[in-house]
C-alpha positions in Angstrom: 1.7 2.0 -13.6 -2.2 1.1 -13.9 -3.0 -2.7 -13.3 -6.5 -4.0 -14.1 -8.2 -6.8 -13.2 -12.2 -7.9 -13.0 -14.1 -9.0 -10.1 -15.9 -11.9 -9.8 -18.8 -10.5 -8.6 -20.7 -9.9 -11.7 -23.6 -8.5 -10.4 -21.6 -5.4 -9.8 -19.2 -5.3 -12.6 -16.5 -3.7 -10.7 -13.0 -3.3 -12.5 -9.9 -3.5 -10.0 -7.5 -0.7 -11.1 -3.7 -1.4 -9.0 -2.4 2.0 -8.5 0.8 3.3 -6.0 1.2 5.8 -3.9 4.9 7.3 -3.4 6.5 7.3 0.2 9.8 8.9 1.1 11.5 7.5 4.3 14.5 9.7 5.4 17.1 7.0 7.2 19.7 8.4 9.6 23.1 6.7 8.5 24.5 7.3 11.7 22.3 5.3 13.5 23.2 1.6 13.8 19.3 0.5 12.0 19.3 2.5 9.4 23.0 1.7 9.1 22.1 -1.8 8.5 18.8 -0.7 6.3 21.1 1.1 4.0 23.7 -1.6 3.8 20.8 -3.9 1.9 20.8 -3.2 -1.4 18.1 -1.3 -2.7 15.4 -3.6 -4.4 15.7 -5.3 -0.6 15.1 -1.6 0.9 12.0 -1.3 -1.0 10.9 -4.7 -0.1 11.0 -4.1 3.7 10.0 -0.7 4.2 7.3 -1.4 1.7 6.4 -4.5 3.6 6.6 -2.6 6.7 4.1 0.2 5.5 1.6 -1.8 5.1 1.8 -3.9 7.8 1.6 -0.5 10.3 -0.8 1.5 8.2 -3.5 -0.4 6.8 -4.8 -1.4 10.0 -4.9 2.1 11.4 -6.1 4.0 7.6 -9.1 1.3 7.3 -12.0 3.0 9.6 -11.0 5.8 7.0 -11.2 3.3 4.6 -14.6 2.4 5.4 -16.3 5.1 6.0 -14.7 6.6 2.5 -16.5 3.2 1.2 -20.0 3.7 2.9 -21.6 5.3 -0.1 -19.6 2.9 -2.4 -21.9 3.0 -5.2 -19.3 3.1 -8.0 -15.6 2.8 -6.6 -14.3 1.0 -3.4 -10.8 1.5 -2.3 -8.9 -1.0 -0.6 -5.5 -1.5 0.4 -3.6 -4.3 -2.1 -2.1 -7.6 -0.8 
């Protein structure tokens, strides 16, 4: 699902467009973690590995980030709080 939202900088006119990007994460039942990962319910399973995701990756994807954004002339991408 496609969220938009406009900036404030209107010099630029840029349009925000919220989009998602799928992950899998394979848990081991048999191990006592993920054991306790699956024993939250789903919507909670989400929450954390979600939460988790972006905690780990952002920081390390954003000098990709950034240099993807050097020439930035009509599209930025950014990682969503």
């Amino acid at each position: 699902m496609l969220k938009y939202s406009y900036s404030n900088n209107e010099r630029l006119k840029m349009i925000t467009i919220e989009h998602n990007l799928k992950f899998i994460t394979e848990v081991d039942e048999t191990n006592p973690t993920g054991a306790r990962l699956l024993a939250l319910d789903k919507a909670d399973q989400i929450t954390m590995l979600e939460g988790m995701l972006k905690e780990m990756v952002a920081p390390m994807i954003q000098p990709a980030l950034d240099e993807i954004n050097a020439g930035g002339s009509w599209a930025i991408l950014k990682v969503a709080k």
